[in-house]
SESE-757287 format. One line per 3 residues: number of its first residue (from 0); their letters; for each residue x, y, z of C-alpha. Coordinates in pm, whole numbers, plus 32768, in hexadecimal, padded with zeros to 4 digits. Layout:
BEGIN
NUM> a> X Y Z; ...;
REM end
This chain:
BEGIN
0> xxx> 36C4 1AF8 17FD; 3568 1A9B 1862; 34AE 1BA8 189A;
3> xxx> 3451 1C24 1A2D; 32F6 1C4D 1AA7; 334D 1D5C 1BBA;
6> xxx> 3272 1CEE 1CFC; 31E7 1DCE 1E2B; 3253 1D40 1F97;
9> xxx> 3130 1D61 20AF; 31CE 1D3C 21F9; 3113 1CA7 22F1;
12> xxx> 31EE 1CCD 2407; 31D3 1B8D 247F; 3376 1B3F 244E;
15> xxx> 3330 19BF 24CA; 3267 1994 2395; 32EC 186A 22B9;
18> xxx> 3223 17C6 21D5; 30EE 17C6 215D; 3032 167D 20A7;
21> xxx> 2EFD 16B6 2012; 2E4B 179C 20EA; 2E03 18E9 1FF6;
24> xxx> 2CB3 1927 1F58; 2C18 1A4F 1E87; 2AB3 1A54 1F1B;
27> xxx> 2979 1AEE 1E63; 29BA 1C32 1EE5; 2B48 1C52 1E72;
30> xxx> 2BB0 1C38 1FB1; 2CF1 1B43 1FB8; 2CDF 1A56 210C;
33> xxx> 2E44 1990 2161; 2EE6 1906 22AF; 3059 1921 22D6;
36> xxx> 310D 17F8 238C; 3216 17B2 2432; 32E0 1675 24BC;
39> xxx> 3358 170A 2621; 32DB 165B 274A; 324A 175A 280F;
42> xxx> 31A3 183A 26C2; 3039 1800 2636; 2FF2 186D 24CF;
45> xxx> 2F74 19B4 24B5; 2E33 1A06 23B6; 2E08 1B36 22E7;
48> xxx> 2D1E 1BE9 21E6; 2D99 1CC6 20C1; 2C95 1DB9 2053;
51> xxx> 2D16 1E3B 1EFC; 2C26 1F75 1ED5; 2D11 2003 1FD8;
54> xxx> 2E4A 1F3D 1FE0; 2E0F 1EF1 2155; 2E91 1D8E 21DF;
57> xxx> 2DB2 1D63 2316; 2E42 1C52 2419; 2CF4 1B9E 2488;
60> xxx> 2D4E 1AC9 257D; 2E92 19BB 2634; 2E42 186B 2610;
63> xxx> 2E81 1830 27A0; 2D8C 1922 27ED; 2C70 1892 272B;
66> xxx> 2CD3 1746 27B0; 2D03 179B 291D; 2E89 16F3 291E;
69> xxx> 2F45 184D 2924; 303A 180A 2A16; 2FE8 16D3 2A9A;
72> xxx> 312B 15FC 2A14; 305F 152C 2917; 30B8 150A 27F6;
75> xxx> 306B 1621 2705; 2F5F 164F 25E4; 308A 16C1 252E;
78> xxx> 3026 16B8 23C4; 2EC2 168B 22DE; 2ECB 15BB 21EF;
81> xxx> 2D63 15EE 2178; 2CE2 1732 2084; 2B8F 17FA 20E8;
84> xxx> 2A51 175A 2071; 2924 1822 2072; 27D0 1782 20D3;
87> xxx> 2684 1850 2140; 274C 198A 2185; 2862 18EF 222E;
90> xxx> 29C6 1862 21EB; 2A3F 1750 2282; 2BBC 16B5 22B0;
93> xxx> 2C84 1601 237A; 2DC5 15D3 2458; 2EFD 1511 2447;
96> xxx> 3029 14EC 24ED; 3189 1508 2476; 329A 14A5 2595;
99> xxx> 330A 1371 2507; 346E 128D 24E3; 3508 124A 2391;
102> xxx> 357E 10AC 237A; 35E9 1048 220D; 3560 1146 215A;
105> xxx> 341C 112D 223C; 333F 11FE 2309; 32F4 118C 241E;
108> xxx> 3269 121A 258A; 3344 128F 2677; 332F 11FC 27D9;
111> xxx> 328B 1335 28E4; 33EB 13F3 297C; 340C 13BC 2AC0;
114> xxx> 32EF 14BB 2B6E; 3205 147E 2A3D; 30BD 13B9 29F5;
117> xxx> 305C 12C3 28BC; 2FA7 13C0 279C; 2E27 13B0 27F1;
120> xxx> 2DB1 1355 2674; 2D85 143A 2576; 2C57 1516 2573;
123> xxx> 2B53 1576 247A; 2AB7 16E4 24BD; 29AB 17D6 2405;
126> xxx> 29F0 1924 23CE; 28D0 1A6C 23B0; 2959 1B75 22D1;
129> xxx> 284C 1C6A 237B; 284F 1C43 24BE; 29E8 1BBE 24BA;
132> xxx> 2956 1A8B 25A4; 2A4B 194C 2571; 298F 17EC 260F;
135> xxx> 2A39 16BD 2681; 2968 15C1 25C8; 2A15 1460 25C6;
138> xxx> 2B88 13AE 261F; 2C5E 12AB 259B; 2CA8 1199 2689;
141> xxx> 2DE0 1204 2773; 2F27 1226 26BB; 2EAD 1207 2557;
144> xxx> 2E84 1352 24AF; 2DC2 13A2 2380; 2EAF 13A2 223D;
147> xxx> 2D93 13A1 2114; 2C39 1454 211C; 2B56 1476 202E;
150> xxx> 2999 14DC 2010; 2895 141D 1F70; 27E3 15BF 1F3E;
153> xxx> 26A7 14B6 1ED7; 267C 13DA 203C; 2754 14DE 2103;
156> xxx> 2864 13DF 2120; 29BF 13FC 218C; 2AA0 12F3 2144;
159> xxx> 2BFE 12B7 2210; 2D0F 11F2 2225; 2DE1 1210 232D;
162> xxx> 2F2C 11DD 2368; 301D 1118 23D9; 2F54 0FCC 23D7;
165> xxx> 2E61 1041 22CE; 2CF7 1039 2347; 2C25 1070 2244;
168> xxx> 2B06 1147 22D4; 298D 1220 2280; 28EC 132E 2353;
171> xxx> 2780 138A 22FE; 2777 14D0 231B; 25EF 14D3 232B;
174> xxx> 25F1 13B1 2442; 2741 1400 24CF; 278E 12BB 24D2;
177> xxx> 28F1 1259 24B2; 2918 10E5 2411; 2A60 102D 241A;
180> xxx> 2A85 0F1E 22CF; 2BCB 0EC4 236A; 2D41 0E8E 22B9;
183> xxx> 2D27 0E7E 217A; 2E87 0EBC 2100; 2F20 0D8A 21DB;
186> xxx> 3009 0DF3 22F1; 2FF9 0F35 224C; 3162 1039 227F;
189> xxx> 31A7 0F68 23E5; 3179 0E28 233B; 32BE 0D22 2315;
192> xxx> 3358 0C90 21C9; 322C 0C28 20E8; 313E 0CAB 21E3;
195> xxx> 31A5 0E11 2180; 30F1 0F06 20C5; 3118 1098 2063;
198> xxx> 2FA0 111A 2097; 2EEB 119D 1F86; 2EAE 130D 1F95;
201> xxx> 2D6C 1342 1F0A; 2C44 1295 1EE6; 2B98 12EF 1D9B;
204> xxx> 29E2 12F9 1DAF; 2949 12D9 1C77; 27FD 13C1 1C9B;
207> xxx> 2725 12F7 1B96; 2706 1202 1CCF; 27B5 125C 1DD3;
210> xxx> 28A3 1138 1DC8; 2A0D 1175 1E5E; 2B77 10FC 1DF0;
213> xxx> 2CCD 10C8 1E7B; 2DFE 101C 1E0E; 2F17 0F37 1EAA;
216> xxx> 3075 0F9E 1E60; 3073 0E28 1D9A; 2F85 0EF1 1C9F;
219> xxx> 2E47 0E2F 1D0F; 2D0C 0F03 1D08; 2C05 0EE2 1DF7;
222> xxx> 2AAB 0F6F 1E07; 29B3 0F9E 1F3C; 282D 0FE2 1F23;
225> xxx> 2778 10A0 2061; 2673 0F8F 2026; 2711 0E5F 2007;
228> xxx> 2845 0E92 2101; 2904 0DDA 2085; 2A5C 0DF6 1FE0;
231> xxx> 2AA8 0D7D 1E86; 2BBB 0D72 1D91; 2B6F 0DF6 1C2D;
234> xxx> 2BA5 0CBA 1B70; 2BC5 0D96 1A10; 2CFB 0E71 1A48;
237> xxx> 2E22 0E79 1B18; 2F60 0FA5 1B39; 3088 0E98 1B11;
240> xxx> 30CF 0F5B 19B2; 3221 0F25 192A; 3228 1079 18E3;
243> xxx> 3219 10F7 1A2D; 3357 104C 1A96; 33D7 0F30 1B5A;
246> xxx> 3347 0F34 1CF6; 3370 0E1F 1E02; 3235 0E85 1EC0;
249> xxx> 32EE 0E14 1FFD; 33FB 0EEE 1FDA; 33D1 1060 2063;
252> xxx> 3423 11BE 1FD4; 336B 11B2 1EDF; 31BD 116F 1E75;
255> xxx> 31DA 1047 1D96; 30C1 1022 1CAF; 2FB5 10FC 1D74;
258> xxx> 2F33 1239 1CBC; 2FDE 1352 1D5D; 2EA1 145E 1D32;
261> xxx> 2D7F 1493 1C4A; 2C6E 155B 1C20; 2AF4 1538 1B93;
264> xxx> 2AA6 15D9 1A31; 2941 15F2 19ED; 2947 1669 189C;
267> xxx> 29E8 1525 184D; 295E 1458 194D; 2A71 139D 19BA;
270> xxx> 2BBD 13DD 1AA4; 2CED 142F 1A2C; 2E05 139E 1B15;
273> xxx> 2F69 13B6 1B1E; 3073 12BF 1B80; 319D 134B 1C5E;
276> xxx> 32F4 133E 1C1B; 32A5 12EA 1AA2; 3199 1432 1A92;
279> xxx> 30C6 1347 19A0; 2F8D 13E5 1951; 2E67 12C8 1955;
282> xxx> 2CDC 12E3 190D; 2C11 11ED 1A21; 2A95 11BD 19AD;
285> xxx> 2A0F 1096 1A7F; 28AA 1075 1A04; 293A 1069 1893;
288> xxx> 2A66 0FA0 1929; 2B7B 1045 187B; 2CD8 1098 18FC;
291> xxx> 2D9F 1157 17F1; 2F1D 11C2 1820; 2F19 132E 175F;
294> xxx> 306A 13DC 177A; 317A 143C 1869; 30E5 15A2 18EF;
297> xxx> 324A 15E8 19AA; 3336 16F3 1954; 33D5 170E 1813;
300> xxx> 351D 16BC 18C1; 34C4 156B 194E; 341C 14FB 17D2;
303> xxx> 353A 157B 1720; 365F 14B8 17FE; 358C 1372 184C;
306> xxx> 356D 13BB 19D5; 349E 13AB 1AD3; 33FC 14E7 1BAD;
309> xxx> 34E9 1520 1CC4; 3416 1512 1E01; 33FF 139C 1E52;
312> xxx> 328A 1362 1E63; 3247 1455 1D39; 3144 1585 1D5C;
315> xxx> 2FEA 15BD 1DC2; 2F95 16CE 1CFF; 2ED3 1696 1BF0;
318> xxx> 2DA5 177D 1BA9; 2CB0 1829 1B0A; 2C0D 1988 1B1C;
321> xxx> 2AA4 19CE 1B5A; 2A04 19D8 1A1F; 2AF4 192E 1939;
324> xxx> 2AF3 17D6 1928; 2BC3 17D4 1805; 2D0E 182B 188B;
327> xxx> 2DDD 1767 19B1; 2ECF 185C 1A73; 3017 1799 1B20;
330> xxx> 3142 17E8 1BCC; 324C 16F0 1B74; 33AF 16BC 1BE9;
333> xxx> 354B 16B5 1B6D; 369C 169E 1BF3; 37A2 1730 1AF6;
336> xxx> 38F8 171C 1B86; 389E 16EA 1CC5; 37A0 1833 1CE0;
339> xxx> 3635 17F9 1CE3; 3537 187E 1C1A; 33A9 18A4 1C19;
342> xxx> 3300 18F8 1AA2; 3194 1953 1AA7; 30E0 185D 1982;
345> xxx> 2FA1 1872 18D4; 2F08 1750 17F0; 2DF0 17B4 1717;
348> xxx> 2CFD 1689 170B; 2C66 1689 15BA; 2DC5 16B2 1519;
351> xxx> 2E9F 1620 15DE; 2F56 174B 15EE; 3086 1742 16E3;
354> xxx> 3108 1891 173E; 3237 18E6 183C; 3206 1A19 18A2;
357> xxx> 3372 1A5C 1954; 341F 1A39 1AAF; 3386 1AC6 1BDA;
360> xxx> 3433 1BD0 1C67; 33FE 1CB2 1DBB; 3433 1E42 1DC5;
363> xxx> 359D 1E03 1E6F; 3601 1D02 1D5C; 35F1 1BBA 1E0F;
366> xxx> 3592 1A9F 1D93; 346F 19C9 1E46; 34DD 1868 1E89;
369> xxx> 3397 17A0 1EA0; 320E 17FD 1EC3; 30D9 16E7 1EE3;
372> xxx> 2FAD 17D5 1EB9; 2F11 18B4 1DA8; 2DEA 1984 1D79;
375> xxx> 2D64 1A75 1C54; 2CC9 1BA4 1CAA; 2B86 1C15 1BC9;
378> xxx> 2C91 1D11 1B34; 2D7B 1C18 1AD4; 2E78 1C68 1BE0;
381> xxx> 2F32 1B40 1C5B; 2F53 1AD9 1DEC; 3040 1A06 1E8A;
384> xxx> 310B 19C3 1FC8; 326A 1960 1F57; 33AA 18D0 2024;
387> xxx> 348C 19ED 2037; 35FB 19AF 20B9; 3679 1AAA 21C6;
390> xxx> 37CD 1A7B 21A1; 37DE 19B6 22E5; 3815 184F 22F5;
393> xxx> 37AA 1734 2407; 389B 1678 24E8; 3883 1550 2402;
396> xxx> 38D3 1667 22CE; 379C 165E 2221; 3727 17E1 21DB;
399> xxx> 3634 188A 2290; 351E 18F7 21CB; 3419 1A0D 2213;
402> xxx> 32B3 19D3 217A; 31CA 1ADB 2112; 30A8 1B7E 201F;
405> xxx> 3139 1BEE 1EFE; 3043 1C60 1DCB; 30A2 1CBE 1C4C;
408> xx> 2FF4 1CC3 1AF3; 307A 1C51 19AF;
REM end
């Protein structure tokens, strides 16, 4: 039997919690940021601080109150889809929505209920540790919310796509400007037939000059300069890799060819990326202009039966820890007779070492069913804000899932 790594539960007592989709970070001083989500129609997402010198989970703040739309029938900031980047003492992060339709394996928004207004755009907001001040600092355009962030630390950049339509767009944090490139992923998640596209999820900045990428679920790769302004495709690479599997880019559930997450390595200088649904482990180095396909870094399970991860657009939670840039940390995912699994991975860089470390387990012996965020503490303590099923299960029988913090070392 694979062996359990036991995890500890921190209950935020927010029971409409859901989900949560790339919105945890370990900042400089160990603290642990995250928003919880959720899909109802009249609940906001709810943000919270861990401080692990005292094992305190502090609720900072509703995402209707720092919007002004508590209780006023729009449309909720249900979820975040963006992580906490820290610029000239503050972090930063944004708002998205999550009452939506399914159609064909699609998401798609959901028209206001009668009694409710169109979602206002999602929002992009600073936060000050120190004097616990949030800031309204820019908005999407009305009914697109912000699916993908990411900081250019060097120009104080944050870049955004939006979704459903897929506006590509840049706030200067400096200026506060907000510029919008327009759609660059055609009709983006609402689009028809051909005109369809799953958005990328995260836009990768290479610091040696401050040069941004994104992918099309088709594989292509793009690439966007502050200074130019202009939007390019990378004429030396592209994702369709047969081994990443076989995607019609107009077809929903799943990502296609886009990277599913990746993260900087200095050491190395170069990203490491990885493809969901396969879990293919890739190194991207643009100014050498080399795309290399490494190794599946998913769970023993799926390498040894030939399978994919189970959730359908793969995980976003490959890592590193703050000082080692020689080890990548991931969560990846199984089904085994119909039960789902989560294994905590490691991947030693200059070995290629490949290590499952076992199944992740909570105190009470359930199994999480699905997680899309990871952080290392300076300790080596893993965070993480898994899908946890209740027992309960929605009209349309799909289970009800509870989402919270739950932390555990190897």
């Amino acid at each position: 039997m694979k062996k359990k790594i036991m995890a500890k539960q921190m209950n935020s007592g927010f029971g409409e919690s859901d989900s949560n989709f790339n919105s945890l970070t370990v900042v400089d001083n160990g603290h642990v940021y995250f928003t919880l989500s959720s899909h109802q129609i009249d609940t906001h997402g709810r943000i919270y601080r861990y401080e692990p010198e005292n094992q305190t989970l502090v609720f900072l703040a509703d995402l209707g109150d720092l919007t002004g739309e508590q209780g006023k029938k729009t449309i909720p900031h249900g979820k975040s889809h963006s992580a906490f980047f820290s610029y000239q003492g503050k972090y930063y992060f944004a708002t998205h929505y999550g009452y939506y339709q399914g159609n064909n394996n699609k998401e798609e928004p959901a028209p206001p209920p009668e009694g409710y207004h169109p979602y206002t755009g999602g929002k992009i907001f600073s936060y000050d540790e120190k004097s616990n001040a949030f800031t309204l600092l820019a908005s999407a355009p009305a009914e697109e919310g912000i699916i993908t962030m990411n900081m250019d630390t060097n120009k104080g950049l944050l870049y955004c796509l939006t979704w459903p339509k897929g506006y590509m767009m840049v706030y200067d944090i400096n200026k506060n400007e907000m510029k919008n490139i327009g759609q660059v992923s055609r009709g983006g998640e609402i689009g028809a037939g051909d005109n369809y596209f799953c958005l990328c999820r995260i836009f990768a900045i290479d610091p040696r000059d401050n040069t941004a990428y994104f992918t099309n679920p088709d594989g292509t790769i793009y690439s966007y300069h502050p200074d130019e302004g202009v939007v390019k495709t990378v004429e030396w690479a592209h994702l369709k890799k047969d081994m990443f599997g076989v995607w019609d880019p107009h077809e929903g559930g799943h990502q296609g060819y886009n990277w599913r997450y990746l993260v900087w390595n200095e050491k190395h200088q170069k990203f490491f990326c990885v493809h969901g649904k396969s879990g293919y482990l890739f190194t991207f180095d643009p100014l050498k202009k080399e795309l290399i396909l490494l190794d599946r870094i998913c769970s023993e399970y799926c390498r040894q039966n030939g399978c994919f991860e189970d959730f359908r657009y793969g995980y976003m939670t490959l890592t590193m820890q703050a000082g080692d840039d020689d080890t990548l940390y991931y969560i990846s995912g199984y089904k085994k007779n119909d039960v789902s699994h989560l294994t905590a991975m490691t991947y030693h860089i200059p070995t290629r070492k490949l290590t499952d470390h076992g199944v992740i387990t909570l105190e009470n012996g359930k199994l999480p069913v699905n997680t899309q965020t990871l952080g290392i503490g300076k300790d080596g303590t893993w965070y993480t804000c898994p899908w946890i099923e209740t027992g309960e299960k929605e009209p349309n029988g799909n289970p009800i899932n509870d989402c919270q913090l739950i932390t555990f070392t190897l």
